[in-house]
N, C-alpha and C positions, 0 to 999 in steps of 0.2 A: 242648385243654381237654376235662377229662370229667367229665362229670355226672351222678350215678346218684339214682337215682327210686325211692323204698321205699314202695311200697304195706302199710300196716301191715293193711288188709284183706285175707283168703287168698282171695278170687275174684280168678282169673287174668285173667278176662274185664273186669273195672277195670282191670286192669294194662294188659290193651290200649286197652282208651279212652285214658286218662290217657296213655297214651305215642303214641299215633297223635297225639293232640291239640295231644303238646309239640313232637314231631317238625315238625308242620307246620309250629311258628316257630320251628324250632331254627338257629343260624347255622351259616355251613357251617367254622368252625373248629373247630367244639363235636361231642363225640359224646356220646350219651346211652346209657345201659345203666340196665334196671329190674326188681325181684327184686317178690317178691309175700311177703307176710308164711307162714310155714309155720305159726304155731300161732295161736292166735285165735278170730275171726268172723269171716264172709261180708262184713259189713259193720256197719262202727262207725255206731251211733247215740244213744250213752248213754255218761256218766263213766265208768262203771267197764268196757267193752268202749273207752273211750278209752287207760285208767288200761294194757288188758290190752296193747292195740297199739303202746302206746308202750313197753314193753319190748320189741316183736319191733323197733320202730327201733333202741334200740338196740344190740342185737345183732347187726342187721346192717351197721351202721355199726361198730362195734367189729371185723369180722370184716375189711368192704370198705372204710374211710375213705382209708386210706393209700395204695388206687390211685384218687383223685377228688379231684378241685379244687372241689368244690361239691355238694351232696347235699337233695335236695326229700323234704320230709316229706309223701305227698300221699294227704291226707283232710283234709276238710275240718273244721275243730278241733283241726289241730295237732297229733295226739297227742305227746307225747315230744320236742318243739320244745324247750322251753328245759333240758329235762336234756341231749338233744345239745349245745345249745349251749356247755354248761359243760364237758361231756366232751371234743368231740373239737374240732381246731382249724382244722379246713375250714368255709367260711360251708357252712349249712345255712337253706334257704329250708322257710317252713311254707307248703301251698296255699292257706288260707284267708290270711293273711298278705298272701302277695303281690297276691290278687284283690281283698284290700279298700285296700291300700296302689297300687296302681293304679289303681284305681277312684279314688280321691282325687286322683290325676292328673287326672284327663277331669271333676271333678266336684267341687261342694260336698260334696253328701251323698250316699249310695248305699243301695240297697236290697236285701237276700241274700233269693235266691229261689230256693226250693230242694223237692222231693216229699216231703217227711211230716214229720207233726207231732210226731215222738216227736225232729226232731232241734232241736227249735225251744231249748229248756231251755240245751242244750250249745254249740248256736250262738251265743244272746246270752253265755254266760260267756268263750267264743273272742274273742269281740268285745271285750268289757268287758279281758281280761287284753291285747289288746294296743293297748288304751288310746283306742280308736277310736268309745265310745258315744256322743260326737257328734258324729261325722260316719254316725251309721250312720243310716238315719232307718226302719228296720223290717226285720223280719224277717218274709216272706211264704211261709207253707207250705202245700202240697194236702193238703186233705184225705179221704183213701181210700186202702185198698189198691191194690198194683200187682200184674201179674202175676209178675216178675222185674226183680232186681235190676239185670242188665247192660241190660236190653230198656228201662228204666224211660223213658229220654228220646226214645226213640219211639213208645211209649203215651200220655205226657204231654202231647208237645210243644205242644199247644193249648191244655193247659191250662195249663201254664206260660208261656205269652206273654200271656196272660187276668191272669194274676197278677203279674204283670211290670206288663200297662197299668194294674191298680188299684195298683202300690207306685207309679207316676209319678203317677197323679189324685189319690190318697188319701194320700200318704205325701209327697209330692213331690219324689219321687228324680231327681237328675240321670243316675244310673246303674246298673245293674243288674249284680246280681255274681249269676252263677248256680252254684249251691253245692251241693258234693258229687260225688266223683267219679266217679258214673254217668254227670253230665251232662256231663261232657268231652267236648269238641266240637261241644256245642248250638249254644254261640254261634255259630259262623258259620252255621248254618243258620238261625236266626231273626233274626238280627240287621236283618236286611230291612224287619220285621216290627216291631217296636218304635225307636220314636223316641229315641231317647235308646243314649249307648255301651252295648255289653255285654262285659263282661268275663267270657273262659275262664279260670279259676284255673289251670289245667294248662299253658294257655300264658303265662299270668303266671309262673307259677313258676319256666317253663324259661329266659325274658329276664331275670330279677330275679338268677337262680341262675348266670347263665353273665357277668351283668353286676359279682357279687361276685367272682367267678371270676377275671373280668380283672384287679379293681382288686387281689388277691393282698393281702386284710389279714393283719394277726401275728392269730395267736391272744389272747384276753385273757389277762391276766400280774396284772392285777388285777382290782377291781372283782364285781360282783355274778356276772358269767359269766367269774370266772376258774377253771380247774381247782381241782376240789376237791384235799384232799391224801388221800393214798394210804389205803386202809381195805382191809384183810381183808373176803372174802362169801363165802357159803354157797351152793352151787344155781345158781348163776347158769353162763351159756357161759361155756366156758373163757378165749374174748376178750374178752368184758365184764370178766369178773374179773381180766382181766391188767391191763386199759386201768383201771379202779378203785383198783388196785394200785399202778397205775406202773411195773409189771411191762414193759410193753408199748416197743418203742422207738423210737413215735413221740412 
């Protein structure tokens, strides 16, 4: 079973978080491979650096789909989640997705807590689009600059467990979903530390992704994420515009 992991953000340095993270619960049937987005930002925190990420998804799914059985979209908001969906016909897991669809596992309601407040806007609409506004019971963000963006959940780490105890006292989270792909791999270090589960999206994503994997569904044929039908484009990768086309022979 393989599973490949598209960081739509171009720091390399997320890429290895996010993959050390999944690696650690990754089963040992499954192998993981993960590419880092080449054009973009450093790191998605807004619609339209969402809007930009989510076409380097799917290109590089257009490019890699057809050697993987399951493909993790991993930033947190999804970028380009359900136009993968509609394109290619391997299950494709979003991180934020699978962290708050887990979290409903362990929990009534959950709380996303996560370092800055520019992502708070994009985070409730993640939420709201995939139908979960209530069961979510807040969104908790720090506020201040960091030093660096790979560094951020070692700078934090205090203060995020601080905001974690006021989403359990004040919000009355049964669970804490810690969000955004700097913070891959928090969780097991504080989990100690706060009462209540905590959920790694990164390692949610690689059990969610390697669990569709196995179950091997058809593609949809109909219905809202059924392939669109073939259309001519301009500027686009060569593989996007094949896979668009129908050109393509998967």
């Amino acid at each position: 079973m393989k599973i490949l992991l598209i960081n739509p953000n171009t720091t390399q340095a997320l890429t290895d978080l996010l993959t050390a993270a999944a690696r650690s619960v990754l089963p040992p049937d499954a192998t993981l491979d993960s590419v880092t987005a080449e054009s973009g930002v450093p790191y998605i925190s807004t619609r339209t650096e969402a809007l930009v990420g989510g076409l380097s998804v799917l290109e590089i799914l257009a490019e890699r789909h057809q050697d993987y059985d399951a493909a993790i979209v991993a930033a947190f908001g999804d970028p380009g989640l359900g136009a993968a969906r509609e394109l290619f016909d391997i299950p494709v897991v979003g991180l934020a997705e699978a962290g708050m669809l887990t979290a409903c596992m362990l929990g009534r309601r959950f709380s996303i807590v996560t370092f800055a407040q520019a992502l708070g806007p994009w985070y409730q609409e993640c939420v709201d689009w995939h139908g979960l506004s209530g069961r979510c019971a807040g969104i908790r963000m720090l506020d201040g600059a960091f030093k660096s963006i790979s560094e951020v959940q070692a700078e934090k780490a205090d203060l995020l467990v601080e905001l974690a105890m006021r989403a359990i006292d004040e919000d009355s989270a049964d669970v804490i979903v810690l969000a955004g792909a700097p913070l891959s791999g928090l969780g097991a270090q504080v989990q100690s530390r706060i009462p209540v589960p905590v959920v790694d999206c990164a390692q949610a994503a690689v059990r969610q992704a390697t669990t569709l994997a196995a179950l091997r569904p058809l593609g949809a044929r109909r219905g809202s994420f059924a392939r669109p039908a073939e259309k001519s484009s301009i500027g686009l990768s060569k593989a996007l515009a094949s896979r668009i086309a129908h050109e393509d022979c998967a």
